[in-house]
C-alpha positions as CSV (number, residue, x, y, z in Angstrom):
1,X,136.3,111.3,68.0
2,X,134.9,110.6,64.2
3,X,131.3,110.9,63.2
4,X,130.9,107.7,63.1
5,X,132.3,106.6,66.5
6,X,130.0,110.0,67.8
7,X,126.9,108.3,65.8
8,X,127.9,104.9,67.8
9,X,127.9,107.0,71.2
10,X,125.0,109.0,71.2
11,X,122.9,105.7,69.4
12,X,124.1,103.5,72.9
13,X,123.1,106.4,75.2
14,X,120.1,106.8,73.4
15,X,119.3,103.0,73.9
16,X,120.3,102.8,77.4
17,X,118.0,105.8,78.3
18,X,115.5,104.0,76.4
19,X,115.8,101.2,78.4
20,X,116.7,102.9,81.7
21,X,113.0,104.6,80.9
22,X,110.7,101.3,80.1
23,X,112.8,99.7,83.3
24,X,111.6,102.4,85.3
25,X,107.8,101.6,83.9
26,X,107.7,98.3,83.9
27,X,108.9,99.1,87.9
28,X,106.0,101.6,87.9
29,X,103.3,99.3,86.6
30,X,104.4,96.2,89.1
31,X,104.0,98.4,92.1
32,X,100.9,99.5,91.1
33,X,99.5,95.9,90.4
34,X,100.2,94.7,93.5
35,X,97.5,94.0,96.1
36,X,96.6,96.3,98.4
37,X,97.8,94.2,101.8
38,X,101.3,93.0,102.2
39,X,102.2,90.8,105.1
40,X,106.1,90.6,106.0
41,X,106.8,88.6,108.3
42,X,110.5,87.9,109.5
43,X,112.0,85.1,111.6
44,X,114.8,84.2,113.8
45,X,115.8,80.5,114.2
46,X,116.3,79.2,117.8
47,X,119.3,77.5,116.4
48,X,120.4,80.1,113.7
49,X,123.0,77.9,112.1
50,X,121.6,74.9,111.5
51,X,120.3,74.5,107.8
52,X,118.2,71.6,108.6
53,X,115.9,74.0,110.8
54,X,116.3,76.4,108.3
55,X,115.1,74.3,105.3
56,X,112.4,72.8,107.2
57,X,111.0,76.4,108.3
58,X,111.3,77.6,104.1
59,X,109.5,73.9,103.1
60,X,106.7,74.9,105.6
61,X,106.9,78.4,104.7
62,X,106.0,77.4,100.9
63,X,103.0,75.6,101.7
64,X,101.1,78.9,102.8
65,X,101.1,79.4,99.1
66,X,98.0,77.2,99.0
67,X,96.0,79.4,100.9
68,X,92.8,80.6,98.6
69,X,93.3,84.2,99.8
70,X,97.1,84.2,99.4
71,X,97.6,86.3,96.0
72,X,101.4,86.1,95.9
73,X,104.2,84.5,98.1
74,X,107.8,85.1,98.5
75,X,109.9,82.9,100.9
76,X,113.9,84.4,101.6
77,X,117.0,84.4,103.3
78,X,118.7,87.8,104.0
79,X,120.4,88.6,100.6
80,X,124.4,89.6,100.5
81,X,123.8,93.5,100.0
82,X,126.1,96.2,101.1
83,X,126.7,96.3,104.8
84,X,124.8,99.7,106.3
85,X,123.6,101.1,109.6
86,X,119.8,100.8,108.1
87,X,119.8,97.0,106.9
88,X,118.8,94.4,109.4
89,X,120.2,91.1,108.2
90,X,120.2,89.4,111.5
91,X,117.1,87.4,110.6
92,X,117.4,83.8,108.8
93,X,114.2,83.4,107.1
94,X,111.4,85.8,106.0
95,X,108.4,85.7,103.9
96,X,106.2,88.2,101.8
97,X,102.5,87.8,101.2
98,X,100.1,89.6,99.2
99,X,96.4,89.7,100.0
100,X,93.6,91.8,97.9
101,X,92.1,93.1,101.2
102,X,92.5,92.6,105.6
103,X,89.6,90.3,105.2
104,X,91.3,87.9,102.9
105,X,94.2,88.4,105.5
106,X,92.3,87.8,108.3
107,X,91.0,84.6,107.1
108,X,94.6,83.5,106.3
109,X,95.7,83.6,110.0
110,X,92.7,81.1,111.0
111,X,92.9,78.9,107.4
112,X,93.9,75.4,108.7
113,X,97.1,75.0,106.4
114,X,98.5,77.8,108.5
115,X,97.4,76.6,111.8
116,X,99.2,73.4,110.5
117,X,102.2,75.6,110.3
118,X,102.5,77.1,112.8
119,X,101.6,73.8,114.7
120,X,104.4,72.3,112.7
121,X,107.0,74.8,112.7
122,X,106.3,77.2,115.6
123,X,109.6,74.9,117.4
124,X,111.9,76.6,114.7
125,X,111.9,80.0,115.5
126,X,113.1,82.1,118.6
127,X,111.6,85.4,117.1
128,X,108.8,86.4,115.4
129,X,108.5,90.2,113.8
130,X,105.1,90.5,111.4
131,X,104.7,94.1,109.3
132,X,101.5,94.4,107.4
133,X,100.9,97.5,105.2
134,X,98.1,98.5,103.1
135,X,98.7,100.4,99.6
136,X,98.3,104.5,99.5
């Protein structure tokens, strides 16, 4: 290898450790911005392959993101990651939300645009499974 094909190496891995490294902050710092209460919640359509239930259940999912004490929101269908004994991919819909404390979450389960939703959508699903975890 010539010096300056070396030079060319070593500058690439040092930029792709550099990278590698603010990547891993940037990771760092979002983590640690986030609000203390997360609310997953997880669902399983009565008819699992019809995209009209489907789409209806996500377009009534986004509205929650009105709620004053909802901080964040992310609505999603299982993504096409590798295949192992530990993933559960046999829901069709799931949702994230972020609350700055269990009061604000509290007050989300009796806000009337979730009410509405789960007056509205409740048909959809067969299954319901809600985890909620607070920051350490």
């Amino acid at each position: 290898m010539s010096d300056s094909s070396r030079r060319q190496f070593l500058a690439g891995a040092a930029t792709l450790s550099a990278a590698a490294a603010v990547g891993t902050a940037q990771a760092g710092q979002i983590c640690s911005d986030l609000p203390p209460v997360v609310h997953k919640v997880y669902f399983w359509l009565k008819n699992p392959t019809s995209t009209e239930d489907r789409d209806q259940l996500i377009a009534g999912l986004k509205t929650l993101g009105a709620i004053s004490t909802v901080q964040g929101i992310h609505v999603g269908v299982p993504a096409s990651t590798e295949q192992r004994d530990v993933v559960d991919n046999s829901y069709q819909v799931s949702e994230l939300l972020l609350f700055a404390n269990a009061a604000d979450q509290d007050a989300y389960q009796i806000d009337p645009i979730h009410l509405k939703f789960v007056e509205q959508c409740s048909h959809l699903w067969s299954k319901v499974v809600v985890y909620d975890s607070i920051a350490v």
